[in-house]
C-alpha positions in Angstrom: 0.0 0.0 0.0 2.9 2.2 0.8 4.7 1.8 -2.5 1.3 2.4 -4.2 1.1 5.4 -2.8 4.7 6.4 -3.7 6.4 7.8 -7.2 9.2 9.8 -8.3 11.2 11.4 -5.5 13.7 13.9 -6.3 15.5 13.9 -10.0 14.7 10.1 -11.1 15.0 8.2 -7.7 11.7 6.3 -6.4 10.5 7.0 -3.0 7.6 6.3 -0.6 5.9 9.5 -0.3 5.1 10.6 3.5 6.6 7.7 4.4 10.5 7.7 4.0 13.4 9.4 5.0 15.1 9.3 1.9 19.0 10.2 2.3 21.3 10.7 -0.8 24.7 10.2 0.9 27.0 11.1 -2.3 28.6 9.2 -4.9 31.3 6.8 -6.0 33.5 6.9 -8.7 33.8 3.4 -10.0 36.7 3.8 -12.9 38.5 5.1 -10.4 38.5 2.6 -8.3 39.9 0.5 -11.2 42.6 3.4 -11.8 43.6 2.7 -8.3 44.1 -1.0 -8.8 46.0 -0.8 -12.0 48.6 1.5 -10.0 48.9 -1.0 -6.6 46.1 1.8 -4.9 48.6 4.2 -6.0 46.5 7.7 -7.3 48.5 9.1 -10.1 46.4 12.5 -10.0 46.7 13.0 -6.4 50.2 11.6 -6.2 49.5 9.7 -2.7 48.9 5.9 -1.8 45.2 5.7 -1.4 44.0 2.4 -1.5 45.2 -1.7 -1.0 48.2 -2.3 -2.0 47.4 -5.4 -4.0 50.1 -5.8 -6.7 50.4 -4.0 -9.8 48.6 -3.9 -13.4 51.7 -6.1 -14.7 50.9 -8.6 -11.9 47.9 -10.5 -12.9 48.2 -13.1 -14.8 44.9 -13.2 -16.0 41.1 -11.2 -16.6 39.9 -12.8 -13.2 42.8 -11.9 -11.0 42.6 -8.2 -12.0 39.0 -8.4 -11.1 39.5 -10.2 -8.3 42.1 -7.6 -6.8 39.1 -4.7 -8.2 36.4 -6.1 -6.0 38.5 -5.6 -3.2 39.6 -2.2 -3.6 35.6 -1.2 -4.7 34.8 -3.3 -1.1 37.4 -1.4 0.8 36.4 2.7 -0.4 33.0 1.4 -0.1 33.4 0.7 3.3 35.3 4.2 4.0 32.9 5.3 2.2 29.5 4.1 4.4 31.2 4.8 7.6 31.8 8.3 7.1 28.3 8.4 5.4 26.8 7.2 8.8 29.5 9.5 10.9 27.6 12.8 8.6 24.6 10.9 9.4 24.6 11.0 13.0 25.6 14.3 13.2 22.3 15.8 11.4 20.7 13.1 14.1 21.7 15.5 16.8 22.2 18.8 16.1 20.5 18.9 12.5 16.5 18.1 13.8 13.6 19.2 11.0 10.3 19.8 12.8 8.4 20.9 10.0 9.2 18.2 7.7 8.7 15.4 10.5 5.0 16.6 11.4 4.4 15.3 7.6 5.9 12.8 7.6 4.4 9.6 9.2 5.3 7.9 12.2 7.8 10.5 13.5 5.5 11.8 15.8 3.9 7.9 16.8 7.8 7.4 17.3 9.0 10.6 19.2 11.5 10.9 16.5 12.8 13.2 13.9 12.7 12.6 10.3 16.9 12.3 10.6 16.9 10.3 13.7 14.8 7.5 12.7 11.2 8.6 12.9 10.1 7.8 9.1 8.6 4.7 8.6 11.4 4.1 6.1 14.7 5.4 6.4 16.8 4.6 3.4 20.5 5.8 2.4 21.3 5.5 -0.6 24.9 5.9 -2.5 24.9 7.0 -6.0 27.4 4.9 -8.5 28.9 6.9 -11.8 30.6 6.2 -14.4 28.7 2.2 -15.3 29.8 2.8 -19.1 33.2 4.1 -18.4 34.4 1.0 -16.2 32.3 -1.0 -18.7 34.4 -0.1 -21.9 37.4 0.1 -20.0 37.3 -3.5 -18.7 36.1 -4.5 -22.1 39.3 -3.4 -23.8 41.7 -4.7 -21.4 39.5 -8.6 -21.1 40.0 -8.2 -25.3 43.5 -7.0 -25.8 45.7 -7.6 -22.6 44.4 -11.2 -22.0 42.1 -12.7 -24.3 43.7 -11.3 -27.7 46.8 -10.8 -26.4 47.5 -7.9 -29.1 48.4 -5.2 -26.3 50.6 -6.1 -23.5 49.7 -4.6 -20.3 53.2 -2.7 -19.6 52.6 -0.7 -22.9 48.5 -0.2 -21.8 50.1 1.6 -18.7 52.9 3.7 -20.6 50.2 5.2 -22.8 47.4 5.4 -19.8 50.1 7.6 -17.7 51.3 9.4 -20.9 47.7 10.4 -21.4 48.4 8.8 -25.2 51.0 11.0 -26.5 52.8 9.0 -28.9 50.4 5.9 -28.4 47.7 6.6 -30.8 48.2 3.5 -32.1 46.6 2.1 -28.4 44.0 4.4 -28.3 43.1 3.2 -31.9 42.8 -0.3 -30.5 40.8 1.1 -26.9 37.9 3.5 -29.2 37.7 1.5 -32.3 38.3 -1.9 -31.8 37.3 -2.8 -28.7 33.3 -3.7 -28.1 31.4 -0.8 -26.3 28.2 -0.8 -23.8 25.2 0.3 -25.6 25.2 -1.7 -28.4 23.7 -4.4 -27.2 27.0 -6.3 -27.4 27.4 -9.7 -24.5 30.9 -9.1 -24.5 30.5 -5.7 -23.5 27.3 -5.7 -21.6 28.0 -9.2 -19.9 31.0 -7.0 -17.6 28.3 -4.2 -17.1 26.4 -6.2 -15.7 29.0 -8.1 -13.4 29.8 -4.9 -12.0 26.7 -3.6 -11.2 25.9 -6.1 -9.2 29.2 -6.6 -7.7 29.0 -2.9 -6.7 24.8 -3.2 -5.8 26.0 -6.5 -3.3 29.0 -4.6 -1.6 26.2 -1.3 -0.8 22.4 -2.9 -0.5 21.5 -3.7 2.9 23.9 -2.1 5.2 22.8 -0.7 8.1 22.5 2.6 8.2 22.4 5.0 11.8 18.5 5.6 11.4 17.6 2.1 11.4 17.1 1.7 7.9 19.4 0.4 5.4 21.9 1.5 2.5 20.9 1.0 -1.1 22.1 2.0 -4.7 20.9 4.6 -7.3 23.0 4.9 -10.9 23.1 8.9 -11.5 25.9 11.5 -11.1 23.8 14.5 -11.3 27.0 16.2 -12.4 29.6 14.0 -10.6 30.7 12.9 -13.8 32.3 15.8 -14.6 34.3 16.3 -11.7 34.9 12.8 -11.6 36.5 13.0 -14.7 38.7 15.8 -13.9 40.7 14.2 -11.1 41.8 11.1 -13.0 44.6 10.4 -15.9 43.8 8.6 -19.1 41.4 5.4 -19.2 41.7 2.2 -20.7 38.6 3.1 -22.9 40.6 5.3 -24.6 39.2 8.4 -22.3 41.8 11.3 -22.3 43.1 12.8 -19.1 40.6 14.8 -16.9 37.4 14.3 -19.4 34.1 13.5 -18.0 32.9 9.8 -17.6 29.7 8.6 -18.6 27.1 10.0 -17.1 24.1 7.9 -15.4 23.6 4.4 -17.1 24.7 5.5 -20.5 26.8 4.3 -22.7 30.1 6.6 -23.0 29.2 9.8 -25.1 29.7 8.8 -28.8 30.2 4.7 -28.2 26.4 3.4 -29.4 26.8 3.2 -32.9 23.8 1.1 -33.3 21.0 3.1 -32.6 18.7 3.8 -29.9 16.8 0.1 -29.7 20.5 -1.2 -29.0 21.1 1.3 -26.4 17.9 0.3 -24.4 18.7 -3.2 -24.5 21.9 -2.8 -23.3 20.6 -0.3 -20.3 18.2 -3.0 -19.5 20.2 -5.7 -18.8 20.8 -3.8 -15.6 18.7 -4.8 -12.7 16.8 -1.6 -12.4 14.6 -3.0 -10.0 16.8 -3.4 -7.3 18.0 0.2 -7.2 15.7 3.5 -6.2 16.8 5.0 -9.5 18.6 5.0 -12.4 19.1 8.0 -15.2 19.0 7.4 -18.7 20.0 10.1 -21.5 19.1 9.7 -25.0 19.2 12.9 -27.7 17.9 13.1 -31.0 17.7 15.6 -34.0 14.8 17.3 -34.3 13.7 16.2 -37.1 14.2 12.3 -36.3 10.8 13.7 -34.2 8.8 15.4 -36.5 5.6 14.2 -37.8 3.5 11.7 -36.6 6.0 9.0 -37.4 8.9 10.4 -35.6 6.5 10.8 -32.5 5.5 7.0 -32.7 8.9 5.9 -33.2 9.7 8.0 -30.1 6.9 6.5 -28.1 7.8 2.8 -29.5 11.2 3.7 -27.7 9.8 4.6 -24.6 7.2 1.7 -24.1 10.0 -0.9 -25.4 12.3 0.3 -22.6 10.0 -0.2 -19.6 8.8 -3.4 -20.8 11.6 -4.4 -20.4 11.9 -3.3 -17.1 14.1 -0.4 -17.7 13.4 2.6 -15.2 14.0 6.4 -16.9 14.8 7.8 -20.3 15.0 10.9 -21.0 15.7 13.2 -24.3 17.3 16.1 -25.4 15.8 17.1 -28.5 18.6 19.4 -30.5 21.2 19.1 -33.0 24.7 19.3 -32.3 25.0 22.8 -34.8 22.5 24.8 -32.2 24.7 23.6 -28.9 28.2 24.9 -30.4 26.1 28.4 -31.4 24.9 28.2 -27.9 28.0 28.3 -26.6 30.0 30.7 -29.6 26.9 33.7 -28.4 25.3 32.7 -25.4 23.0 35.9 -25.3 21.4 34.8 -28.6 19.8 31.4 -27.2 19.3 32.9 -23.4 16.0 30.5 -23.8 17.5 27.1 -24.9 17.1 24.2 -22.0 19.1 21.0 -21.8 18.6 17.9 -20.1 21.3 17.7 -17.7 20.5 14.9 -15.1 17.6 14.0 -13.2 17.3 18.1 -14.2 16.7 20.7 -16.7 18.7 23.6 -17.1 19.4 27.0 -19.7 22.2 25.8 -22.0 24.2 29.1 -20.9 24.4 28.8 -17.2 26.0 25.3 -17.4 29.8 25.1 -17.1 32.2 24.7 -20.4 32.9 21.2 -19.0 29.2 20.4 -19.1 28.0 22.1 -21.9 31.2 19.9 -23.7 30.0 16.5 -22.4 26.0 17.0 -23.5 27.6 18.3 -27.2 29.3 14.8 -27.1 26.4 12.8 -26.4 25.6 11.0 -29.5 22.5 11.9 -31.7 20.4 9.0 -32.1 18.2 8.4 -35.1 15.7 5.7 -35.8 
């Protein structure tokens, strides 16, 4: 009856509406936590050992020891991670109380509680994961060429990672355009998504949290992806130096070459379900759109997705021309609003950063 009652509950997450205390606790960079392993937990941007020293990228012998030694960094920040989560947590218990929003909210008052001491019915944490088509295509490459192919040895993966691929183009050739991506409804590919995912959904979903409630997962970045980005070198994806990563469950911007119905397929081999949210972002020329044809196209699409148990899509509608204007004379297009996340915003108060990364995305056609 609860969950009838509920919907959407903030940008895309799903929440129990008068019901839950719903905490977003921040997020967590996944390809970084594989940047850490490939380096013995070693952080080549921050120049400081940050993580388990576990051995290093030249070191395992094969695919499953390299993921084996990833799990257990991902584990270890995760637990960092969800201890200083309840830490913030406790102190909002105590000194942060929220009458107003605990009178609305039911059983606070049957319970004596606040909303962020407990009183909710539900009180749910939840820690947002970025970057699911970054570590996705990164893995990819190195499972294909380091160990399975055997084309690219992992010594010369590393001199061309840390060298942000000056002089190694030939690599990044082999990481962009040989290598198979997420979003294309590929197994090879999409088979790693969706061992990480769960991998990452196991280590988070179920912990206790310091309200009584429990710890779950979203998949969005709001704009983490950026930043994210920014403080890591070059990725085995072929992803230069301080770019953003992907951004919610997408595929990395300009990696679905197949079209749109491969892209959903892809996204919903995911086990949306278990998560409170996940954030989709599709765009499309306008005129792959127009007409009656274009608009039952787009709602084909969009009915496909969730019968397949997908959770949100969401479109930009504008070609890639219009976006650079936007950017070249700002004051000309003062009216022009993106997609961003879970939210909308005018195409001229974003960041350069941001405004570069939505220009990337790929336009779809049907």
């Amino acid at each position: 009856e609860d969950a009838r009652k509920g919907g959407t509950s903030g940008c895309v997450e799903t929440g129990a509406f008068g019901n839950e205390a719903y905490i977003l606790t921040g997020y967590f960079n996944i390809p970084k936590i594989l940047e850490l392993t490939l380096n013995n937990g070693y952080d080549p941007v921050a120049k400081k050992q940050l993580g388990l020293e576990l051995g290093n990228a030249e070191d395992f012998r094969s695919f499953e020891e390299l993921l084996t030694a990833f799990w257990k960094q991902m584990k270890y920040f995760i637990d960092i991670k969800v201890e200083g989560s309840n830490t913030i947590e406790s102190i909002y218990a105590r000194y942060m109380p929220v009458p107003f929003l605990s009178i609305i909210t039911n059983d606070c008052i049957k319970k004596g509680k606040d909303y962020n001491a407990g009183g909710a019915r539900y009180n749910t944490s939840y820690l947002q994961g970025v970057g699911i088509g970054t570590i996705t295509d990164c893995l990819s490459a190195i499972k294909l060429h380091v160990y399975d192919r055997k084309d690219l040895p992992m010594s010369r993966l590393m001199e061309a990672l840390h060298a942000n691929f000056e002089g190694c183009g030939d690599v990044r050739h082999l990481l962009l355009d040989e290598s198979p991506k997420y979003g294309n409804d590929d197994d090879y590919a999409d088979e790693i998504m969706k061992t990480v995912f769960h991998h990452y959904h196991d280590f988070v979903t179920g912990r206790p949290n310091m309200r009584g409630g429990q710890y779950r997962v979203n998949m969005l970045p709001t704009t983490c992806h950026v930043y994210f980005g920014e403080v890591m070198e070059a990725s085995p994806d072929g992803r230069l130096a301080h770019k953003p990563l992907s951004e919610g469950i997408s595929p990395v911007q300009g990696s679905d070459t197949n079209g749109p119905t491969a892209v959903i397929r892809s996204c919903a081999k995911m086990d949306h379900i278990s998560t409170g949210g996940t954030l989709l972002n599709q765009k499309f020329l306008p005129s792959n759109i127009a007409g009656e044809q274009g608009l039952d196209n787009m709602a084909d699409l969009i009915r496909s997705y969730f019968n397949l148990d997908g959770h949100h899509i969401q479109f930009n509608v504008v070609d890639r021309k219009t976006l650079l204007e936007a950017q070249k004379h700002p004051d000309e297009y003062k009216d022009l609003i993106v997609r961003v996340a879970g939210y909308s915003d005018y195409f001229r108060n974003l960041s350069r950063a941001l405004q570069d990364e939505i220009i990337a995305r790929t336009e779809q056609s049907f």
